[in-house]
C-alpha positions as CSV (number, residue, x, y, z in Angstrom):
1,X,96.9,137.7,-127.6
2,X,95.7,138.0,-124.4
3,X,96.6,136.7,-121.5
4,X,94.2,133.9,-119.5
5,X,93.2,136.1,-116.9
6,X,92.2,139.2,-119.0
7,X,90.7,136.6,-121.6
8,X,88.2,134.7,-118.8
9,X,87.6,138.1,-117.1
10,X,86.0,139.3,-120.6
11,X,84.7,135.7,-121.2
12,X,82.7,136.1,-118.1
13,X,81.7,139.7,-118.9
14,X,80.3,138.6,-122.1
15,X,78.1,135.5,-120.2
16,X,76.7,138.2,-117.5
17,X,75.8,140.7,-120.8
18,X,74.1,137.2,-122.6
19,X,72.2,136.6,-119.5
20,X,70.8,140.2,-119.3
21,X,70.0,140.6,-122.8
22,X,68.1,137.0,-122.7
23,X,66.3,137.7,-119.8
24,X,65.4,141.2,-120.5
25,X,62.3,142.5,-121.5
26,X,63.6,145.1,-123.5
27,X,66.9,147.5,-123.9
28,X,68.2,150.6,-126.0
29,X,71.9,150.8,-126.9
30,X,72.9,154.8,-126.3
31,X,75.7,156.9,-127.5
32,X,76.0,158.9,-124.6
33,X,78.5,161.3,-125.6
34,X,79.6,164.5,-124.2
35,X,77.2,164.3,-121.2
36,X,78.5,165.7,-118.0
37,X,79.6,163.6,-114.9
38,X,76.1,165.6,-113.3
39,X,74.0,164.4,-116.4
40,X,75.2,160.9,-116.1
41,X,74.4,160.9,-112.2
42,X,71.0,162.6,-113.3
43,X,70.4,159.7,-115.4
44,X,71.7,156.8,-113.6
45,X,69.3,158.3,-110.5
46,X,66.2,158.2,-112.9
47,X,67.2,154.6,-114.1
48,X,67.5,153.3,-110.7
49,X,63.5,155.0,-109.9
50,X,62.3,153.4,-112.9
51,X,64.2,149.9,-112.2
52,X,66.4,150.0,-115.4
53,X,69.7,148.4,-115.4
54,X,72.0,151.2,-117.2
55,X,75.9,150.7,-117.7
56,X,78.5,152.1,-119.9
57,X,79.9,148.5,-122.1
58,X,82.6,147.9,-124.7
59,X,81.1,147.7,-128.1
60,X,83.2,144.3,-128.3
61,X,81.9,142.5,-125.7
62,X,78.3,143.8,-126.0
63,X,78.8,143.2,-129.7
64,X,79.7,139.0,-129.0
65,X,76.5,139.0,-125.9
66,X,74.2,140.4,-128.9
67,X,75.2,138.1,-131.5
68,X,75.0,135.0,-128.6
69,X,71.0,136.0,-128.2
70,X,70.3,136.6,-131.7
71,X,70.1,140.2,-132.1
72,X,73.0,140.7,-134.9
73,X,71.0,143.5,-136.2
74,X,71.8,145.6,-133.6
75,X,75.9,145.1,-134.8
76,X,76.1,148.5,-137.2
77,X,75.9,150.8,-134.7
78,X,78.2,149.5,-131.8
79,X,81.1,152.0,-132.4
80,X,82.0,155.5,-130.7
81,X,80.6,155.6,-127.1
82,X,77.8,153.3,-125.8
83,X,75.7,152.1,-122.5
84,X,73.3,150.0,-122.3
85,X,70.0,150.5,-120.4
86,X,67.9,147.2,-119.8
87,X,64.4,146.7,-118.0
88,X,62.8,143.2,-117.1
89,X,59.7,145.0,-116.1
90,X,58.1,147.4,-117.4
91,X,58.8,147.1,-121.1
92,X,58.4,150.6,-122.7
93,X,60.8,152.1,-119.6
94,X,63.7,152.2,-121.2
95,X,62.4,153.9,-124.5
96,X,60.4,156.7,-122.2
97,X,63.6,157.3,-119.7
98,X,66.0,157.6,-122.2
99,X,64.5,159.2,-124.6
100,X,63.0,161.6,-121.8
101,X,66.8,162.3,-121.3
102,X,67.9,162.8,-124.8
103,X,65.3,165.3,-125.4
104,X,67.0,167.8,-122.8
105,X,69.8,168.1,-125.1
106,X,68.0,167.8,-128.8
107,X,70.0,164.5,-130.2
108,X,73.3,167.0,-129.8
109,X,75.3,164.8,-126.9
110,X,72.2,161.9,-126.2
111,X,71.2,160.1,-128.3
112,X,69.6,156.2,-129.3
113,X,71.6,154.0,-131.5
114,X,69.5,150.6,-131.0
115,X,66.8,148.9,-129.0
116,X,64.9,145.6,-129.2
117,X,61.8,144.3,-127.3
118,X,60.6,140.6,-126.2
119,X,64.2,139.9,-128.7
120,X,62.9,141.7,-131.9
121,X,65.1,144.8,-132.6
122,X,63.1,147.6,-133.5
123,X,63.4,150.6,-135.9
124,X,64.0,154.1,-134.4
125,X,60.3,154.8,-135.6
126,X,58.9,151.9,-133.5
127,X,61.6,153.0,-130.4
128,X,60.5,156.6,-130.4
129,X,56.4,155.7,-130.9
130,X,57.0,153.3,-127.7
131,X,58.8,156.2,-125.9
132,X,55.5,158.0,-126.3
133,X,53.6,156.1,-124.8
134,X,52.6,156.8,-120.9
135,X,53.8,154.2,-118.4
136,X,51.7,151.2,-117.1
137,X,50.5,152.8,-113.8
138,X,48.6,155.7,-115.7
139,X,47.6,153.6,-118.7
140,X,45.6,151.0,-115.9
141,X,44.7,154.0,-114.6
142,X,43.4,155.4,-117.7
143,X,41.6,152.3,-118.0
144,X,40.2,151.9,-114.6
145,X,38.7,155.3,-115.0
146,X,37.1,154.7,-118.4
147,X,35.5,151.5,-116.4
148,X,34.2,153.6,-113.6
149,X,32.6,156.3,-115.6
150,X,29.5,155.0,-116.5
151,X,29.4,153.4,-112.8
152,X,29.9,157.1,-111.6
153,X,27.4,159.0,-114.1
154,X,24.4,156.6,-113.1
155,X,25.4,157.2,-109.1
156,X,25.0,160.8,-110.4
157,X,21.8,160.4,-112.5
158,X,20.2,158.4,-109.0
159,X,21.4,161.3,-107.2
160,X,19.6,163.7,-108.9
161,X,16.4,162.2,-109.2
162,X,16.1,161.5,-105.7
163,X,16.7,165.2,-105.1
164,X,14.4,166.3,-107.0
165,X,11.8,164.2,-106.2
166,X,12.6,165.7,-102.5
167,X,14.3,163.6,-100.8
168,X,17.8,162.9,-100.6
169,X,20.3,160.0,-100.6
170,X,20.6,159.7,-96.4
171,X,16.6,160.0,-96.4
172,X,16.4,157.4,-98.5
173,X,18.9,154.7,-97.0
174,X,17.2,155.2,-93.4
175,X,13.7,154.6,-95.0
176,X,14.9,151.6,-96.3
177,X,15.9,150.5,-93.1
């Protein structure tokens, strides 16, 4: 048994990990095995640019903060090595990074055990399909453009019918005026 100390220490540990998962928008368990001291830095660095809170945990204590937010299913596969990487963001950033990473070294050393989203744990299927997808900033971006292309082919279309009528855009604008 242990002793007070130790036992509030990990009783607070487990609170902190309960709050994280509960507020998080999504989070992948990793079995980060046999990855290098520069790996790890590698991959902390790219976390920290894509605002993911990534740690090493216990499988105990992660186990008890799991089960407190309702995501038991998640249990099976806390043994060997794990970290946790979390985003309250951007949703689909923890899939892409990590998965980003695990590809460098083929599922040998890397790899995902778990991950849930909006507290629904998904299947590896759904995980890797999500850590397909590109981020938000190019997908708005993809959208934005799509918005603007019919704006932009008529501009082009106006364009060219003023030129060849024989006049041009500037011409135009002044004779307005």
């Amino acid at each position: 048994m242990p002793n007070a100390k130790v036992l509030s220490e990990k009783q607070a540990i487990v609170a902190e990990l309960t709050e994280k998962l509960q507020t998080a928008a999504s989070g992948v368990l990793v079995d980060y095995k046999g990855i290098t001291v520069a790996e790890d830095t590698a991959l902390r660095a790219e976390c920290r640019k894509n605002e993911l809170d990534y740690a090493v945990v216990k499988n105990t204590l992660v186990r008890f903060a799991i089960n407190n937010v309702g995501l038991n299913e998640m249990d099976d596969v806390l043994n060997g090595t794990t970290s946790l990487a979390l985003s309250h963001g951007d949703p689909i950033a923890p899939m892409r990074v990590i998965n980003k990473f695990a590809k460098q070294f083929n599922g040998a050393k890397f790899t995902i055990k778990a991950g849930f989203m909006d507290g629904k744990v998904l299947s590896m299927d759904e995980i890797m399909a999500l850590a397909e997808l590109p981020s938000k900033e190019v997908l708005q971006a993809q959208v934005l453009g799509t918005m603007l292309a019919p704006i932009t082919s008529l501009a082009i279309v106006i364009k060219a019918i003023c030129e060849q009528k024989g006049g041009s855009v500037e011409s135009t604008e002044a004779a307005a005026e």
